[in-house]
C-alpha positions as CSV (number, residue, x, y, z in Angstrom):
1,X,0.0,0.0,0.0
2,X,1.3,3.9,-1.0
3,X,1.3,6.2,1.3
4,X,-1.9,7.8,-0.6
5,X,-3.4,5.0,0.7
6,X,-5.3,3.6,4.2
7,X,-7.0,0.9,5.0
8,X,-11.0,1.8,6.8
9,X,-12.6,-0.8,9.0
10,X,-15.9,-1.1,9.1
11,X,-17.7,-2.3,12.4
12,X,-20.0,-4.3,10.1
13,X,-18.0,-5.7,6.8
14,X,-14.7,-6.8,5.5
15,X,-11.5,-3.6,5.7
16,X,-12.1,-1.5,2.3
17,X,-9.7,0.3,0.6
18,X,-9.7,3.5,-0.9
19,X,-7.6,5.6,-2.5
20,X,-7.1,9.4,-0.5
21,X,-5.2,12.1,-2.6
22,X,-2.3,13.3,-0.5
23,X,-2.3,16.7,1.5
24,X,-0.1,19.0,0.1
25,X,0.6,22.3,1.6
26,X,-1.2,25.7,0.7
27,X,1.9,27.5,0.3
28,X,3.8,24.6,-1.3
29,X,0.8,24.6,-4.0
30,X,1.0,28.3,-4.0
31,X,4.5,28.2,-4.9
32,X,4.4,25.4,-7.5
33,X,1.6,27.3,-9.3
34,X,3.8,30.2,-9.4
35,X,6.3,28.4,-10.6
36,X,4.6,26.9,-13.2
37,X,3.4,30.3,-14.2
38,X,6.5,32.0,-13.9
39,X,9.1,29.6,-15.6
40,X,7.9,30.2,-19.1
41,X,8.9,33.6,-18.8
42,X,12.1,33.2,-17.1
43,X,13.1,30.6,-19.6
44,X,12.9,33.4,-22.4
45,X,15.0,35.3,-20.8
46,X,17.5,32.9,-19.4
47,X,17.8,31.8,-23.5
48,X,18.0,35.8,-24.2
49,X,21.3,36.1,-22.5
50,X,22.3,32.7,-23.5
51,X,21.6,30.8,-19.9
52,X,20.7,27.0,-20.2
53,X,16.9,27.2,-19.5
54,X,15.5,25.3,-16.4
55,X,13.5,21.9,-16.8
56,X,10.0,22.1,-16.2
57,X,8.8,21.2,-12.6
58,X,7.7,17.8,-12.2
59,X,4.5,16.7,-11.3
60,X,0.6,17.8,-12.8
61,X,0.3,21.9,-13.2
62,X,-1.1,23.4,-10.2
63,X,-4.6,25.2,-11.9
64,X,-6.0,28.3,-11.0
65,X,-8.7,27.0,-9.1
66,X,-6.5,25.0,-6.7
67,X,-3.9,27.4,-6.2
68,X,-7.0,30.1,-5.1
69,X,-8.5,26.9,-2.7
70,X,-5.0,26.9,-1.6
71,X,-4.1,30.3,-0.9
72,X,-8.2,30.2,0.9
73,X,-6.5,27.7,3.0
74,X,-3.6,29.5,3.5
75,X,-5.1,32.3,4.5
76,X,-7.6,30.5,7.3
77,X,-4.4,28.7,8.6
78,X,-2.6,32.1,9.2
79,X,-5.8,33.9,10.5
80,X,-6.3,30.3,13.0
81,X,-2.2,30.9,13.9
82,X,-2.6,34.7,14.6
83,X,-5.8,34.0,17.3
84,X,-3.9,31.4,19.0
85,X,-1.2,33.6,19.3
86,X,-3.1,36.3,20.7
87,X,-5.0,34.1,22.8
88,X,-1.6,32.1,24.2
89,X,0.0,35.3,25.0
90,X,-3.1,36.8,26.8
91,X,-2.6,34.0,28.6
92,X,1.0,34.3,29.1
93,X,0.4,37.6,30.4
94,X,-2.8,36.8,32.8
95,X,-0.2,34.0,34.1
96,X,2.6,36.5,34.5
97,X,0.8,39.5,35.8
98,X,1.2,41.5,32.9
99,X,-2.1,42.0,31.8
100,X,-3.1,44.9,29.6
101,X,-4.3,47.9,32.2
102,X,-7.3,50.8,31.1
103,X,-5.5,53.5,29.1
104,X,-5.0,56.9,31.2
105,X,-6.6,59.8,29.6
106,X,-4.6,62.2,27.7
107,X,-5.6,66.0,27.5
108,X,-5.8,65.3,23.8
109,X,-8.3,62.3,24.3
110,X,-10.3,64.5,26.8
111,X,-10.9,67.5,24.8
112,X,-11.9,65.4,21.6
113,X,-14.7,63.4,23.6
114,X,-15.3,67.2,25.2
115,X,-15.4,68.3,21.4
116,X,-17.7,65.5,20.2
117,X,-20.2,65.9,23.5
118,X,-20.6,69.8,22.5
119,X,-19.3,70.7,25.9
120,X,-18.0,74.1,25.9
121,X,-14.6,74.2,27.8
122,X,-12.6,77.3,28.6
123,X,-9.9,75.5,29.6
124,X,-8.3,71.9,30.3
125,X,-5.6,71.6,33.3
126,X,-3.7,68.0,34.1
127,X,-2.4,68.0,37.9
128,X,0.6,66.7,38.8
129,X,-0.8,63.1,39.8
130,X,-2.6,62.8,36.4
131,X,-5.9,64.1,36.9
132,X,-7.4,66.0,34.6
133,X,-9.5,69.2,35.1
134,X,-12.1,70.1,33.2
135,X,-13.3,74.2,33.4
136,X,-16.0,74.6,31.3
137,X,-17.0,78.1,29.6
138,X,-20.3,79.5,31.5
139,X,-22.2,82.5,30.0
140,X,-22.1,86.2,31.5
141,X,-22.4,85.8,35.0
142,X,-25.3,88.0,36.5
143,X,-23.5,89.1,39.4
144,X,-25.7,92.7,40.4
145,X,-28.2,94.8,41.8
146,X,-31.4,96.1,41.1
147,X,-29.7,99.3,39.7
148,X,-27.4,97.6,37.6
149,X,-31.0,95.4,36.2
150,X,-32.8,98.7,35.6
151,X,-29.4,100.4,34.2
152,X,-28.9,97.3,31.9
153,X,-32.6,97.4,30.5
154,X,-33.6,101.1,30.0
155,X,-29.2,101.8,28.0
156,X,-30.8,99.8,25.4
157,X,-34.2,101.0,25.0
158,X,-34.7,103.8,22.3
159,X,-34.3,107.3,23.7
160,X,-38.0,108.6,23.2
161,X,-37.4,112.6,22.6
């Protein structure tokens, strides 16, 4: 028996065999079907400037279709790598005490959330432990007296001569 080859045992009948196509590689199909793209091209030019041309590579052409299954696989196998990477080193870091802390504010961050909540601010102040102050702009503060109302009402009203 190949290697391409296994045996299956039935719980009810006689071991079958079947034939099972190999697993090949994403990237290793990736590469032959640039290869078998490619060599054409650097053949002519190899035999441009008089270089012995290199044999074709063995084995069935790699088609479009399988090299894009391929690079599909590829592509899911690298994306399954990256999130057990990320998850493993969360872990490593859970494990070690190194786990990601909250972000402090910066005055930048502040006054763009200020910004985006249309809070007018007259002015932003960080204290030495990190805390930032907020001041916010208040209208004309009404700060008088009754003469100062009256005053305030009748400078604007139209002299009536």
């Amino acid at each position: 028996m190949t290697q391409s080859q296994q045996h299956i045992t039935e719980s009810h009948g006689p071991p079958t065999e079947r034939v099972v196509a190999p697993v090949r590689d994403p990237s290793r199909v990736m590469l032959d079907y640039l290869t078998d793209l490619l060599t054409p091209a650097f053949n002519q030019l190899r035999a441009a400037y008089g270089i012995e041309p290199e044999p074709p590579r063995p084995g069935p052409p790699v088609t479009a279709e399988e090299a894009k299954a391929a690079a599909d696989d590829f592509y899911a196998l690298e994306a399954l790598r990256a999130e057990q990477a990320k998850a493993e080193l969360a872990e490593w870091k859970t494990i070690m005490g190194h786990a990601e802390k909250p972000r402090s504010p910066t005055l930048a961050r502040v006054a763009k959330q200020l910004r985006n909540a249309e809070i007018a601010v007259a002015r932003l102040e960080q204290k030495p432990d990190g805390t930032i102050v907020v001041i916010t702009a208040q209208g004309e503060q009404h700060q008088g007296n009754e003469l100062d109302d009256w005053m305030a009402k009748h400078a604007r009203a139209p002299q009536g001569h």
